[in-house]
N, C-alpha and C positions, 0 to 999 in steps of 0.2 A: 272599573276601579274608580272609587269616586274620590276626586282631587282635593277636594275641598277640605281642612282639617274639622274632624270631629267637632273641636271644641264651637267653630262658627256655625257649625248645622245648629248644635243643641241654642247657642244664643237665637239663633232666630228661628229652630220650634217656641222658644221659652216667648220670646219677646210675639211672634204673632199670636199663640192661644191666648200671651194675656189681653192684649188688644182684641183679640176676637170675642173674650169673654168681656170685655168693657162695652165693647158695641152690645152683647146682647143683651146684659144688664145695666148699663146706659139707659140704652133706648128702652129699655121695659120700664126704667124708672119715670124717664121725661115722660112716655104716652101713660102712665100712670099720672101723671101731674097734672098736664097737661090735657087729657081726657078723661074728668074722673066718671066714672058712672057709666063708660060704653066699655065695654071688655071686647067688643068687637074691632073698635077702631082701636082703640090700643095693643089689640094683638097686629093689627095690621098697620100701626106705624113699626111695632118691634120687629116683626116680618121683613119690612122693607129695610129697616137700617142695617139686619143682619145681613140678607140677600146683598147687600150694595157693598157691607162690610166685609164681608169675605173674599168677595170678587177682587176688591182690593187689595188686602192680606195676602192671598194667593200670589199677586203679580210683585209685589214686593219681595219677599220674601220664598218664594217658591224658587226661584235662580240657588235657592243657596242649600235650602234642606230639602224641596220639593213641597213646603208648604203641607204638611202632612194635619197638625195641629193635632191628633189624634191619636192616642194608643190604639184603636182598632186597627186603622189604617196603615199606621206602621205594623204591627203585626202582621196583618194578611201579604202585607209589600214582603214580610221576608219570608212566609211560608210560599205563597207566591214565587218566588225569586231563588229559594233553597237550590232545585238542581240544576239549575242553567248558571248558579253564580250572581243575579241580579240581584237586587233589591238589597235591603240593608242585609246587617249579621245580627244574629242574633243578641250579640250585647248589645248591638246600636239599636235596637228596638227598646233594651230596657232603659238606657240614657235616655231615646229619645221622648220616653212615657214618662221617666223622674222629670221632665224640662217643660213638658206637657201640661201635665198634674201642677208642678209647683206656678207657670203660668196662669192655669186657671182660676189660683187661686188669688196670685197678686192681681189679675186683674178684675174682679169680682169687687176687692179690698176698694183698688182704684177708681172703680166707678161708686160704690159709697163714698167715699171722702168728696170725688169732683161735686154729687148733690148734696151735701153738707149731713149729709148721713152718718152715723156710726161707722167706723172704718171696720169693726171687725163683727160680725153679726153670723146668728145661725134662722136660717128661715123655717117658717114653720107650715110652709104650703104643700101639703102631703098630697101625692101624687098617682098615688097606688092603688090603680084597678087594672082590671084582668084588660080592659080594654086600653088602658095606658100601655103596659108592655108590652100587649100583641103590636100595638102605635109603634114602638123603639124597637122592635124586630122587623119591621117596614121598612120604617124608617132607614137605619141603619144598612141591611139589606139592599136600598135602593141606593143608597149611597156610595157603598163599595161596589155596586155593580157598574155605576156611573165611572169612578174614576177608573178604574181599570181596565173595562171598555175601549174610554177613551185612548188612554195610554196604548195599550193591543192596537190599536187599529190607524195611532197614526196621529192622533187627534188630540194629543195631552195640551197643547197649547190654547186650546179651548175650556182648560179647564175653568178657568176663575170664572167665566161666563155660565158654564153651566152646573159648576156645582152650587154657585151662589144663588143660579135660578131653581136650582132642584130644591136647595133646602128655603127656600123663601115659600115655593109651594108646599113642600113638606109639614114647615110652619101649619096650614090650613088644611091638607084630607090628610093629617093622622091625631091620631087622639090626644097624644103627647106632645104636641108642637114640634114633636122633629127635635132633641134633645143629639141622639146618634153619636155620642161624644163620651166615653167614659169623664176625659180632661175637662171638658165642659160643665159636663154634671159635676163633677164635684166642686168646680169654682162656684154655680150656683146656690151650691149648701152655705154658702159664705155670704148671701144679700137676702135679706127676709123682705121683700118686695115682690113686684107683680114677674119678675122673672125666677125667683127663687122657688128652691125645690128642696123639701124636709128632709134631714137625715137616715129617716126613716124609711123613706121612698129610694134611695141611693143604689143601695143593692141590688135591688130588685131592679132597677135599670141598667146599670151595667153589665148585670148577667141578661138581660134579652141585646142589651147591644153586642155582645158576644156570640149571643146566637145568629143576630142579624149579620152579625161578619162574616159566619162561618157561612151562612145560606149565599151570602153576598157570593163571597167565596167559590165554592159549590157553580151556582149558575155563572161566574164566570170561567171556571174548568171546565162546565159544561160547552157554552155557547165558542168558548175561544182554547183548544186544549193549547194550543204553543202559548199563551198567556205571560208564561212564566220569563220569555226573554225579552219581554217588556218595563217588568219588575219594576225596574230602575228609573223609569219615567214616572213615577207615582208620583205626588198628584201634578208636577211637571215636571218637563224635562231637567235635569239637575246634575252637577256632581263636575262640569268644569271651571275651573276658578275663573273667575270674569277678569281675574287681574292678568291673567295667562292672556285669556282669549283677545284684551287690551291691547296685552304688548306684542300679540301677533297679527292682529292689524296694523301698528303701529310701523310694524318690522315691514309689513307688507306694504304699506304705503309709501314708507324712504325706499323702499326696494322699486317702484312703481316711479319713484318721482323720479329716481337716477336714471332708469332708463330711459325716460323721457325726456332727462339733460343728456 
């Protein structure tokens, strides 16, 4: 049972996807300015700042919601987690994607306004080949195999480090830059710049990130069937109130110091 009230989880899904979606669209902007002309280096400064930004997001924010950022993620966390009891409910997956979605969008907004940008813009960098979406079914697919994995096996606390490092590589061997993000994608429809992605192209990504879930999914009912009593560590361990966990060190240390008057 997670201690935490609802209403703080959904603040801090809202508040990390929109900061995650700032850093991606950010840093797409600056290595746009700042390197005009190499699309190379500019994918690989927007690579790094995401990779570094996430890792950080994560650890922030992960204590409190699990740091999920993701409507995929949280979905598979509660079919995942359905019979053993873990992982979210069902409604808390649909908050936790309105908090997600509405994040990626303020924070797309935020990063135009900080480059003196148009605050509300639709981009027009169409996205859409066969070899894009095979890209976001990879993509995604490695992703959710990653955090679950880890969770299963003991390991969630490692998450910020390696899913920051998975999608920083992702960025570079898939076709799509590693997107993986229904909440993401859609904040990007909102910066017509070198990170932004066309309306047009939208659908058609978040239905292979859907499929990428499901395979995600799949291989890990495969590789780990007890998976599911894991659930609840998505993408870190989460769900006791750190004010609790405070005031019982707190208990425990006047209790610790008495004994030793």
């Amino acid at each position: 049972m997670n201690s935490i009230p609802l209403g703080r989880r959904l603040i801090a899904e809202f508040l990390g996807t929109a900061l995650l979606v700032t850093v991606v669209v950010g840093s797409g902007i600056a290595a746009q300015q700042l390197s005009p002309g190499d699309v190379g280096l500019q994918l690989l400064e927007n690579s790094t700042a995401t990779a570094l930004g996430l890792a950080v997001l994560i650890l922030l924010f992960g204590p409190i919601s699990g740091a999920h950022f993701n409507p995929v993620v949280s979905a598979v966390d509660w079919v995942l987690g359905r019979r053993a009891g873990t992982g979210l409910a069902a409604s808390e997956v649909a908050t936790y994607s309105v908090a997600q979605i509405a994040g990626g969008v303020v924070g797309a907004v935020l990063a135009n306004v900080m480059f003196d940008l148009g605050a509300f813009q639709i981009s027009d960098e169409d996205r859409i080949t066969s070899g894009h979406v095979i890209g976001e079914i990879v993509a995604t697919a490695g992703l959710i195999a990653v955090i679950f994995a880890l969770a299963r096996s003991g390991r969630a606390a490692l998450s910020a480090a390696t899913v920051g490092a998975y999608i920083g590589a992702a960025y570079w061997f898939t076709s799509s830059t590693s997107f993986a993000n229904p909440a993401v994608t859609i904040g990007r429809m909102f910066s017509d710049t070198f990170a932004g992605i066309a309306p047009g192209s939208v659908p058609a990504f978040i239905v292979a990130q859907i499929i990428g879930g499901a395979i995600g999914l799949g291989v890990i009912a495969v590789l780990y069937p007890d998976a599911s009593a894991s659930a609840g560590d998505a993408v870190v361990p989460h769900g006791s109130d750190p004010n609790v966990s405070l005031s019982s060190n707190s208990t425990a240390r006047q209790a610790n110091s008495s004994e030793r008057d």
